[in-house]
C-alpha positions in Angstrom: 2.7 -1.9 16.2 -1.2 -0.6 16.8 -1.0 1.9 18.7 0.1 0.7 21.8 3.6 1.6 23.9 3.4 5.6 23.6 1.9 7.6 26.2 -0.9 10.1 25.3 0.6 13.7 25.9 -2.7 15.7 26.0 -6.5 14.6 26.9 -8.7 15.1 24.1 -10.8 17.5 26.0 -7.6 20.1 26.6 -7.9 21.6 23.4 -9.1 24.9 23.6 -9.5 26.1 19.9 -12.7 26.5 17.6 -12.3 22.3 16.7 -12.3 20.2 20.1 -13.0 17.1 18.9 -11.9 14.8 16.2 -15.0 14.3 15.3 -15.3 18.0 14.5 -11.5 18.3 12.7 -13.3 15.6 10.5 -16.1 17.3 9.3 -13.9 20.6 8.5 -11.6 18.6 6.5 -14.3 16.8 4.9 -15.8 20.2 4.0 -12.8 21.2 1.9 -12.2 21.4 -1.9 -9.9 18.5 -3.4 -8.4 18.3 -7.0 -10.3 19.9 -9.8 -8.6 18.6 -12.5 -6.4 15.6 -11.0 -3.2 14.4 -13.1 -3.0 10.9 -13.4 0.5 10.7 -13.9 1.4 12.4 -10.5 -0.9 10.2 -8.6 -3.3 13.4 -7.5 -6.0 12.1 -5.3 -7.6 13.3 -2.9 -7.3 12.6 1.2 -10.2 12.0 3.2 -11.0 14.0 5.3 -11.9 11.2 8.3 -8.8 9.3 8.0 -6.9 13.0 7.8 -8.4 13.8 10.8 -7.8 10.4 12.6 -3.8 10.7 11.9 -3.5 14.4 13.2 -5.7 14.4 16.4 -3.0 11.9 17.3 -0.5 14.1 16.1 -2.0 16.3 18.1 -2.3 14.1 21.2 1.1 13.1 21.0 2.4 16.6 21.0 4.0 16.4 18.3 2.4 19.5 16.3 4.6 22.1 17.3 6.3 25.2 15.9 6.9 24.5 12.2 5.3 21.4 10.6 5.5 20.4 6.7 2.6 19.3 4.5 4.7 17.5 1.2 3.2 17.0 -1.8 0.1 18.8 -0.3 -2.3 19.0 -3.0 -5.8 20.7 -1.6 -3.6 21.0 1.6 -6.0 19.2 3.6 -2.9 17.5 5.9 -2.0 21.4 6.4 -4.5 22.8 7.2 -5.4 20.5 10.0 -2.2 20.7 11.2 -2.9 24.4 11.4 -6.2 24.6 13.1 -4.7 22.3 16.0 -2.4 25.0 16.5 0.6 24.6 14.5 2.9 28.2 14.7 4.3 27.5 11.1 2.8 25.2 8.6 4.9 25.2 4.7 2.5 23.6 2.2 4.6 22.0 -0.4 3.7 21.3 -4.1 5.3 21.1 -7.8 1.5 22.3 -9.1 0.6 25.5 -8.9 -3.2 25.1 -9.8 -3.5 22.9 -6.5 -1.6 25.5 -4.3 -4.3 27.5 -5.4 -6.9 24.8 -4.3 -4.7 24.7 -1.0 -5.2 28.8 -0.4 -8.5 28.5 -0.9 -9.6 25.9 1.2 -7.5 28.0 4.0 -9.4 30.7 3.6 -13.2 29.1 3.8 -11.7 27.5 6.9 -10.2 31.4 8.5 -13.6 32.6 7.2 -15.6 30.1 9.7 -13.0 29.6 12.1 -9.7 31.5 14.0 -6.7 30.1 12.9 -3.7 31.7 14.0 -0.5 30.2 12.9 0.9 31.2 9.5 1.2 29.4 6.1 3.9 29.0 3.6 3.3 27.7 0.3 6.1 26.6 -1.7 5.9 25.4 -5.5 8.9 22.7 -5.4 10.2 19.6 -6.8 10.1 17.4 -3.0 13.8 16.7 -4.3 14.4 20.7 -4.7 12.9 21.5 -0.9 15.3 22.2 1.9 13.8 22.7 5.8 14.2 21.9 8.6 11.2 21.1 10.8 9.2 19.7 14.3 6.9 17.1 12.5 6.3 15.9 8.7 2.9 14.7 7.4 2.5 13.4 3.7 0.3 11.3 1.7 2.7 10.7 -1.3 2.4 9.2 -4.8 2.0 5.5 -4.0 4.8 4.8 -7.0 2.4 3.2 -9.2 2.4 5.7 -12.1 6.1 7.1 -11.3 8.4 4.3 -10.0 9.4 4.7 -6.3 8.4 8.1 -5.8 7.1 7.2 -2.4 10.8 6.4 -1.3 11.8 9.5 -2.8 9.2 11.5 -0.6 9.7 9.3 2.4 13.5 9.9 2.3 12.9 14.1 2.0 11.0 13.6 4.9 13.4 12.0 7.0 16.0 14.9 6.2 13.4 17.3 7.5 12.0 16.3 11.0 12.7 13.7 13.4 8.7 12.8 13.5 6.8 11.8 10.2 4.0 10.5 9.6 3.4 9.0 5.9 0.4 7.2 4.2 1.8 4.0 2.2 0.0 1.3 0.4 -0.4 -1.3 3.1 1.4 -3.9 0.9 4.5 -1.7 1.3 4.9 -2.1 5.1 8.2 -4.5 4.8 9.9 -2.0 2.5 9.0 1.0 5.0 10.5 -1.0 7.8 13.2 -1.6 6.4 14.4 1.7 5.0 13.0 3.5 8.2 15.2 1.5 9.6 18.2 1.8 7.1 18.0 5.7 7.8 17.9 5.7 11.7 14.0 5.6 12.0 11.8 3.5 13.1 7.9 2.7 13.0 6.3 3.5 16.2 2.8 3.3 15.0 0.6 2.1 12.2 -2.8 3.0 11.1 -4.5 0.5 8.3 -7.7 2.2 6.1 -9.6 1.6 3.4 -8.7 4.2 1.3 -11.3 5.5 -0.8 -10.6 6.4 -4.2 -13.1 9.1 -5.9 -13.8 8.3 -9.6 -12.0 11.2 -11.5 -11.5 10.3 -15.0 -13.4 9.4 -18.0 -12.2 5.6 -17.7 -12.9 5.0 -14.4 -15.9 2.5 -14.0 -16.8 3.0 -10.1 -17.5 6.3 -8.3 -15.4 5.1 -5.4 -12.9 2.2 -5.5 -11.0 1.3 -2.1 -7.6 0.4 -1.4 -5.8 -0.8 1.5 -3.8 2.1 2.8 -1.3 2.3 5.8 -0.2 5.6 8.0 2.9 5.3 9.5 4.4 7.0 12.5 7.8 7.2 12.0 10.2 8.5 14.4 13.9 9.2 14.3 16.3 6.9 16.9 18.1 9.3 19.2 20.8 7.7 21.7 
């Protein structure tokens, strides 16, 4: 399922904001703060800012950034803010840490400070478990589930009660379990993105300024009829 079978709903050129290409998007995102002080347990890590803006131009393209979207677990907020400068109305950042809300209000403002950006933001210190919306489109990069045991199905399945349209970054080992219990919950995969992750060094302990891991995005949209 690479990207193949969907129809493109805009041309690339159509956009008439302050960011027209992805190639631009990219380098605003890329320009943002991430964690200061990132908790291990949690799985806090930052999303880059190529492969953020890879997944939301075809948001984007697709159409599928409308009225109100939903960042979850949206650390620095980078998923958000894109979302926002490609014109979403309505964007609710969602976190259980304040200190990275913060992070995400900040790197909103250097963006409004460069650029117009005209929809509004919502941020909302929450539990995922404790957030009820409703919404046009979900984008997450969860806890992979490695420090807290299947987190990402917990996030994955909040999601699903929210919009009809998600798209989620998984470990790319996990692609058989996120079939399946798309699947088991009336979705389905209609796309899949494969990166190398990269991983910034951001403890003590760690022995590499950048390790890479095999990460997935999935497109994952609700069966109607």
């Amino acid at each position: 399922m690479k990207e193949k079978g969907l129809k493109m709903a805009k041309s690339e050129s159509s956009y008439k904001g302050n960011v027209g290409s992805k190639k631009a998007l990219a380098m605003v995102l890329s320009g943002l703060e991430g964690f200061n002080r990132p908790k291990v347990r949690v799985e806090q890590y930052e999303t880059d800012g190529e492969i953020a803006a890879e997944v939301l131009w075809d948001a984007y393209m697709k159409g599928n950034i409308g009225k109100v979207s939903v960042d979850l677990g949206c650390g620095a907020g980078i998923l958000g803010i894109g979302m926002l400068i490609l014109g979403a109305k309505k964007v609710i950042f969602v976190d259980s840490d304040e200190n990275v809300l913060k992070t995400a209000k900040n790197n909103l403002l250097k963006v409004k400070s460069k650029i117009s950006v005209d929809g509004e933001a919502k941020f909302v210190c929450s539990d995922v478990r404790e957030f009820n919306g409703k919404s046009d489109l979900v984008v997450e990069n969860p806890p992979f589930g490695v420090k807290l045991k299947h987190i990402d199905k917990v996030f994955l399945g909040k999601a699903f009660e929210t919009s009809n349209v998600v798209y989620s970054f998984h470990k790319s080992e996990s692609k058989k379990f996120i079939d399946a219990f798309s699947r088991d919950n009336g979705f389905k995969i209609t796309n899949v993105w494969d990166f190398e992750f990269p991983l910034k060094a951001s403890q003590s302990f760690h022995t590499r300024k950048i390790r890479r891991i095999n990460v997935s995005c999935f497109r994952i949209e609700k069966n109607i009829g």
